[in-house]
C-alpha positions as CSV (number, residue, x, y, z in Angstrom):
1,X,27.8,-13.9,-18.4
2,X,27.8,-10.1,-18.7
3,X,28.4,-7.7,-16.7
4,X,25.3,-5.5,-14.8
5,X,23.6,-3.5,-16.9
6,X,23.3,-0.2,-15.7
7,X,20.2,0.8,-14.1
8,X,18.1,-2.0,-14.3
9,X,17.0,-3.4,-11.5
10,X,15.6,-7.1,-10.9
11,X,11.9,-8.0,-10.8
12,X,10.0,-9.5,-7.4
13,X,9.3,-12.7,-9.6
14,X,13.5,-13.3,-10.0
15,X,13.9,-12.3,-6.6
16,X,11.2,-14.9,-5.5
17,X,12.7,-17.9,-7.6
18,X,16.5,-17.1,-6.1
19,X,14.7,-17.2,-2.6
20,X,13.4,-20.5,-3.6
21,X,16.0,-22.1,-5.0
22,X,18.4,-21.0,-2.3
23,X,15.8,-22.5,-0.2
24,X,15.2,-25.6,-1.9
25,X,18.4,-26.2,-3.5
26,X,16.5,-28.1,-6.0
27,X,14.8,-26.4,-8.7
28,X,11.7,-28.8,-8.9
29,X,11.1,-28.4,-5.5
30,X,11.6,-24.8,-5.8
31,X,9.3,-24.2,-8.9
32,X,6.6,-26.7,-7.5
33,X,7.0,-24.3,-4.0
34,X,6.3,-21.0,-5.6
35,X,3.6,-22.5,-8.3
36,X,6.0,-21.4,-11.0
37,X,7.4,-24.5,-14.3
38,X,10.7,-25.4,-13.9
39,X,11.7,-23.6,-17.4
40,X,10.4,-20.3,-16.1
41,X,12.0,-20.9,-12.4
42,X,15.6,-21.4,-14.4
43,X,14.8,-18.4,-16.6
44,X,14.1,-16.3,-13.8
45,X,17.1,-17.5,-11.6
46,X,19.2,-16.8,-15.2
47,X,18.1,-13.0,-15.7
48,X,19.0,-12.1,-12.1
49,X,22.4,-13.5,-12.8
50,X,22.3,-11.4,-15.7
51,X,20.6,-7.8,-14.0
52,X,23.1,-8.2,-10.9
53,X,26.1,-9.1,-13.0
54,X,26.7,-11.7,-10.5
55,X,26.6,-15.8,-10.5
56,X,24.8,-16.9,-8.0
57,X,24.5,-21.1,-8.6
58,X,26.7,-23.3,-8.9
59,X,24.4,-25.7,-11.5
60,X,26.0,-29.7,-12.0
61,X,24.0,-32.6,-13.1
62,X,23.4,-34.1,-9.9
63,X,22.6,-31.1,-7.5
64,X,22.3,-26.8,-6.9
65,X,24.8,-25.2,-5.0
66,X,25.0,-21.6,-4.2
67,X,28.2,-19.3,-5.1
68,X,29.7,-17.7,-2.3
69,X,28.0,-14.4,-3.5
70,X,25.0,-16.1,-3.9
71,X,24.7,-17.2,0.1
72,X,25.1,-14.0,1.2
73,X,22.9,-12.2,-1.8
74,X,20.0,-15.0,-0.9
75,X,19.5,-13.3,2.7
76,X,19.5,-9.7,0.8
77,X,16.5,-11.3,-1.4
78,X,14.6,-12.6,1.7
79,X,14.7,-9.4,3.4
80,X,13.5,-7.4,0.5
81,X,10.4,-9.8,-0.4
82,X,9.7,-9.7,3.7
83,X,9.5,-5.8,3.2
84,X,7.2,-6.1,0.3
85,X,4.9,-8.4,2.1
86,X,5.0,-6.2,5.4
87,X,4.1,-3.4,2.7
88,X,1.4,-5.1,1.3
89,X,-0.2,-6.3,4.8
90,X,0.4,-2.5,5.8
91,X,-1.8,-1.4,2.5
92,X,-4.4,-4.1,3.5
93,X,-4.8,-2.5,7.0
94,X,-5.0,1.3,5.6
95,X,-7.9,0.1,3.3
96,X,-9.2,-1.6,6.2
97,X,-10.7,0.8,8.5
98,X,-10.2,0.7,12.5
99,X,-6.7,-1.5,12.0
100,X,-3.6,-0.4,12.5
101,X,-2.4,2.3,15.3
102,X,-4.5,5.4,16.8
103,X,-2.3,7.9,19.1
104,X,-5.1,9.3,20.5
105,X,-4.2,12.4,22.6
106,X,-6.1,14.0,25.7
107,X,-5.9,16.2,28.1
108,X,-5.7,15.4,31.9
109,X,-9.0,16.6,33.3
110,X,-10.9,14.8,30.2
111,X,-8.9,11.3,30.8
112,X,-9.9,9.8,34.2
113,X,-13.3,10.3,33.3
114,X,-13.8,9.2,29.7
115,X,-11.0,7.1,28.9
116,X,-13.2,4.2,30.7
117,X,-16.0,4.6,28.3
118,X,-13.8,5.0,25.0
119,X,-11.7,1.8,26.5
120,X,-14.8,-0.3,26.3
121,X,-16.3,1.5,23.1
122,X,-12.6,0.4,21.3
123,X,-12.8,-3.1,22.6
124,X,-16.3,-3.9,22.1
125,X,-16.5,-2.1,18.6
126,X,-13.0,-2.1,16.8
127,X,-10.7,-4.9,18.5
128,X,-8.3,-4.7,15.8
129,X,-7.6,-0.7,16.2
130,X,-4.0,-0.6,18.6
131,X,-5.4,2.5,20.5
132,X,-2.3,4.2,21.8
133,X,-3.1,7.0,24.2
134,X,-0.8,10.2,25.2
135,X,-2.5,12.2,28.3
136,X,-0.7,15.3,28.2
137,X,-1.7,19.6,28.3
138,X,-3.2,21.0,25.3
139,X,-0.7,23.5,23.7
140,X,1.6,19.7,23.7
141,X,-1.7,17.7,21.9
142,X,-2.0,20.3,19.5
143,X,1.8,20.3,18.3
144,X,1.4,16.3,18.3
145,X,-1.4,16.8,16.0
146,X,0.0,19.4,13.8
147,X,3.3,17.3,13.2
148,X,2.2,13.9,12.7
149,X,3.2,12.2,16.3
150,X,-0.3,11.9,17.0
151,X,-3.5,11.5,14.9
152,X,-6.6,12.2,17.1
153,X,-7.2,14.0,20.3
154,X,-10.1,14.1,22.8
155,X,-10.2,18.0,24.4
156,X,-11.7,21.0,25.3
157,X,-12.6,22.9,22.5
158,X,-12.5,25.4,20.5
159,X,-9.0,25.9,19.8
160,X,-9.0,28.0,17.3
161,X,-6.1,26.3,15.5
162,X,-5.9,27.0,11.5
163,X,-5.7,23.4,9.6
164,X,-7.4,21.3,12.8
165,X,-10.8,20.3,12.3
166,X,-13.2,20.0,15.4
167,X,-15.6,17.3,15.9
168,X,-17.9,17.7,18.9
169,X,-19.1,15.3,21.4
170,X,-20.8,16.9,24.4
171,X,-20.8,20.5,26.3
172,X,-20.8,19.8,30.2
173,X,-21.5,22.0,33.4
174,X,-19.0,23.1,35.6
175,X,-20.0,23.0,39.5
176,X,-18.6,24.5,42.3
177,X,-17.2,22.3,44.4
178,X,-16.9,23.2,48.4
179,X,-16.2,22.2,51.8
180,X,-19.1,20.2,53.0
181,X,-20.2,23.2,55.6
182,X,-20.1,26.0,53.2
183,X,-22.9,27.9,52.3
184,X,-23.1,27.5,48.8
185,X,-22.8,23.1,48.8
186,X,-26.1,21.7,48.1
187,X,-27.3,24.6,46.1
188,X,-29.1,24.5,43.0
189,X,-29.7,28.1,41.8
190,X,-25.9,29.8,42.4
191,X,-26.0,33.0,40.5
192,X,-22.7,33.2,38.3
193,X,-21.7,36.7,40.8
194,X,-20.9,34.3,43.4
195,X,-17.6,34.0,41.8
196,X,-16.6,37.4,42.6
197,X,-15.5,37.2,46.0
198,X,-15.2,33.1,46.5
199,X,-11.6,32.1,47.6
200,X,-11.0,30.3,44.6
201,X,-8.4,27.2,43.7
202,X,-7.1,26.6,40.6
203,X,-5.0,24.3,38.6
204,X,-1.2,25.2,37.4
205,X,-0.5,27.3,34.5
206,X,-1.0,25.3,30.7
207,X,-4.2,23.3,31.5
208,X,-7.0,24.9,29.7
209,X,-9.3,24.1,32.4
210,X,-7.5,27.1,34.5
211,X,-8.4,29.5,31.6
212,X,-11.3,28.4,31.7
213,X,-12.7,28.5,35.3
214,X,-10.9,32.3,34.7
215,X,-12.7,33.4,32.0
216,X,-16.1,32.3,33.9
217,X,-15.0,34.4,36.9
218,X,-14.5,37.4,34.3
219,X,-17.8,36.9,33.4
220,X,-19.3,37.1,36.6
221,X,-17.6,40.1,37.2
222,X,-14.8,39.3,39.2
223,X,-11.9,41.6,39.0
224,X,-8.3,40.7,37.5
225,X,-6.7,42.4,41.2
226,X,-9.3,39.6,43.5
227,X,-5.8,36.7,44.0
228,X,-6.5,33.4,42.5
229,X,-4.9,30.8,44.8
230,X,-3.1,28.1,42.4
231,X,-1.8,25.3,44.2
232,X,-2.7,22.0,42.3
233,X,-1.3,20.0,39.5
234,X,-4.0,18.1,39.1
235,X,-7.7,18.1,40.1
236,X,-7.5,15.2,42.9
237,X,-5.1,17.3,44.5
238,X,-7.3,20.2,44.0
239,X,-10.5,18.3,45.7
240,X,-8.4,17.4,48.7
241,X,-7.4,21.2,49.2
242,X,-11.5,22.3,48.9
243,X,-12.0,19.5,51.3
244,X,-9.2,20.9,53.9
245,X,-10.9,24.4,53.5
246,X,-8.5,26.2,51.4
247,X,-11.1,27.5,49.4
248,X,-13.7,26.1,46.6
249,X,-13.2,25.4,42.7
250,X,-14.7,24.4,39.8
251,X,-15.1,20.8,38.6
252,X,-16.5,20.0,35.3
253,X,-19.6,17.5,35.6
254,X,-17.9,14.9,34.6
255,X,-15.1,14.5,37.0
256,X,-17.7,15.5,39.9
257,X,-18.5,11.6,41.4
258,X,-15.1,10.3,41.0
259,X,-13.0,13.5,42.3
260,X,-15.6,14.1,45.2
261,X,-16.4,10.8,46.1
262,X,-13.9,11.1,49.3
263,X,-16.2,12.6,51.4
264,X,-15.6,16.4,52.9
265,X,-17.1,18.2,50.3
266,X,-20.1,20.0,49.0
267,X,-21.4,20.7,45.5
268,X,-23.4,23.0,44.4
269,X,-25.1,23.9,41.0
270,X,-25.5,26.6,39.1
271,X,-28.4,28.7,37.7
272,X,-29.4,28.2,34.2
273,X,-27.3,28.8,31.7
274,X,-24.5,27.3,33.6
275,X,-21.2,27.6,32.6
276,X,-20.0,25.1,30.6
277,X,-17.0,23.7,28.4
278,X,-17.6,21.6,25.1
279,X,-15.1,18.4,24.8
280,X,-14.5,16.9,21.3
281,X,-12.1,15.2,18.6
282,X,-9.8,17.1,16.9
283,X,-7.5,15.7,13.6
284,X,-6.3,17.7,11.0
285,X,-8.1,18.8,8.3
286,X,-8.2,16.4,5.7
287,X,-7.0,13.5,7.4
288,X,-6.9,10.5,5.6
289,X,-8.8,8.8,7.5
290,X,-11.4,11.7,8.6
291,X,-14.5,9.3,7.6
292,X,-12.9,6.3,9.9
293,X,-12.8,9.3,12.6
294,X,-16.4,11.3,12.3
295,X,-17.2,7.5,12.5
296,X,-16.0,7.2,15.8
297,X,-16.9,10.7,17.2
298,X,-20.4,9.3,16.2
299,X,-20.1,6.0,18.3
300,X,-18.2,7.7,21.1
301,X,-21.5,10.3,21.6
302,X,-23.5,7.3,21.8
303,X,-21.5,5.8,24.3
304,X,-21.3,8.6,26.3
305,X,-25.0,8.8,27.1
306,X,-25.1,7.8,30.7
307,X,-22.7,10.6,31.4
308,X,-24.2,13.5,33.0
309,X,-23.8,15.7,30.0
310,X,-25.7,17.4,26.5
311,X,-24.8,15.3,23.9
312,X,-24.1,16.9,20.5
313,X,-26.1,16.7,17.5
């Protein structure tokens, strides 16, 4: 036999008839296994002897043994043609659409309130999508996206980040949430200048909501030196403070029935045009699979109708 000629490498086919021979130790079964003759099975079996430089049969009239080598270069071959086939299955599912995994990424005042309805849109319309889902602040989504540890995210918008493409879904109101005694709860006509003096409660540092709600006040004319109050982590905790008169805050519309559903509070509206944020999908430019996602920013809009928001075109 010679020796391994240098840098050839062996085919699938060989690989698949050493697989089945070690299998079979037989090489009619083996050839009638893998739908291949018995001439071309032995052939094939030969020429990987040849390529690897090693024998891997031990071939006498009555039966197939393997060589010592050839037990432990027969596991070798199985786990190379099990990594071709997970390859393959892994092609089918990227030419596949809605297969495979989704990180999806959101932000924690967007989660509680439309994960539900994007839960049910996933499992209704795309069961075979593995929806994996990362709640976490925005600058942290962004570098997710950006570097490939997550594919999709469902935010506040715009960013304003080079390479990120933004696909919109609704714009919703912000309402001023109070203590149930207060003045302004039950109103439907707050002027914006309200702001100005209001004790107001915030979230932490890092969620873009707290920009937010700050750039509104701005706009109404509050002043940089009037103190901000933060105290919250999270808007829950931020209702519970309103409601043990701390002060009031802003709640985007969606959040408003399940955050102030406690009791203790008031809500109040305000004048046309109300402030508002715009949530949507963001993946990066040129994603591979940007038609699979405008696909689903199209099916999530639609599912979003009952919520109390402007849907976008």
């Amino acid at each position: 036999m010679s020796g391994s000629s240098r840098g050839k490498q062996p085919s699938l086919s060989q690989l698949r008839a050493f697989v089945a021979v070690a299998e079979y130790l037989h090489f009619r079964d083996a050839a009638a296994a893998i739908g291949m003759s018995q001439p071309a099975l032995s052939g094939a079996v030969s020429a990987l002897e040849d390529v690897l430089g090693v024998q891997l049969l031990e071939r006498t009239t009555r039966k197939v043994l393997l060589s010592p080598a050839g037990e432990r270069l027969a596991a070798r071959a199985r786990t190379v043609l099990d990594a071709v086939g997970a390859l393959m299955e892994e092609a089918d599912a990227a030419r596949a659409p809605f297969t495979g995994v989704l990180r999806l990424g959101v932000i924690p005042t967007v989660a509680p309130y439309l994960l539900p309805a994007v839960l049910r849109l996933v499992h209704r319309a795309y069961p075979d999508l593995d929806l994996q889902v990362h709640e976490e602040q925005t600058s942290s989504l962004v570098d997710g996206l950006t570097t490939g540890r997550l594919d999709l995210l469902l935010l506040a918008v715009p960013l304003g980040v080079p390479g990120v493409t933004e696909l919109p879904l609704f714009d919703e109101d912000f309402v001023l949430v109070t203590p149930e005694d207060h003045w302004l709860g039950g109103r439907q006509d707050i002027p914006r200048e309200a702001l100005r003096e209001l004790p107001l409660l915030l979230l932490d540092e890092g969620h873009c909501l707290r920009d937010q709600a700050l750039d509104i006040c701005r706009e109404a004319g509050r002043g940089d030196d009037t103190p901000v109050t933060t105290t919250a982590a999270g808007l829950s905790t931020l209702v519970q403070l309103v409601a043990g008169g701390l002060g009031v805050t802003l709640l985007p519309r969606t959040a408003v029935e399940v955050e102030t559903g406690r009791g203790g509070l008031g809500t109040g509206y305000f004048a046309d045009p109300a402030p508002a944020r715009r949530i949507a999908l963001a993946m990066r430019t040129g994603a591979a699979r940007q038609g699979e996602f405008e696909e689903l920013a199209a099916a999530l809009r639609q599912a979003l109708r009952p919520l109390p928001v402007r849907l976008a075109p």
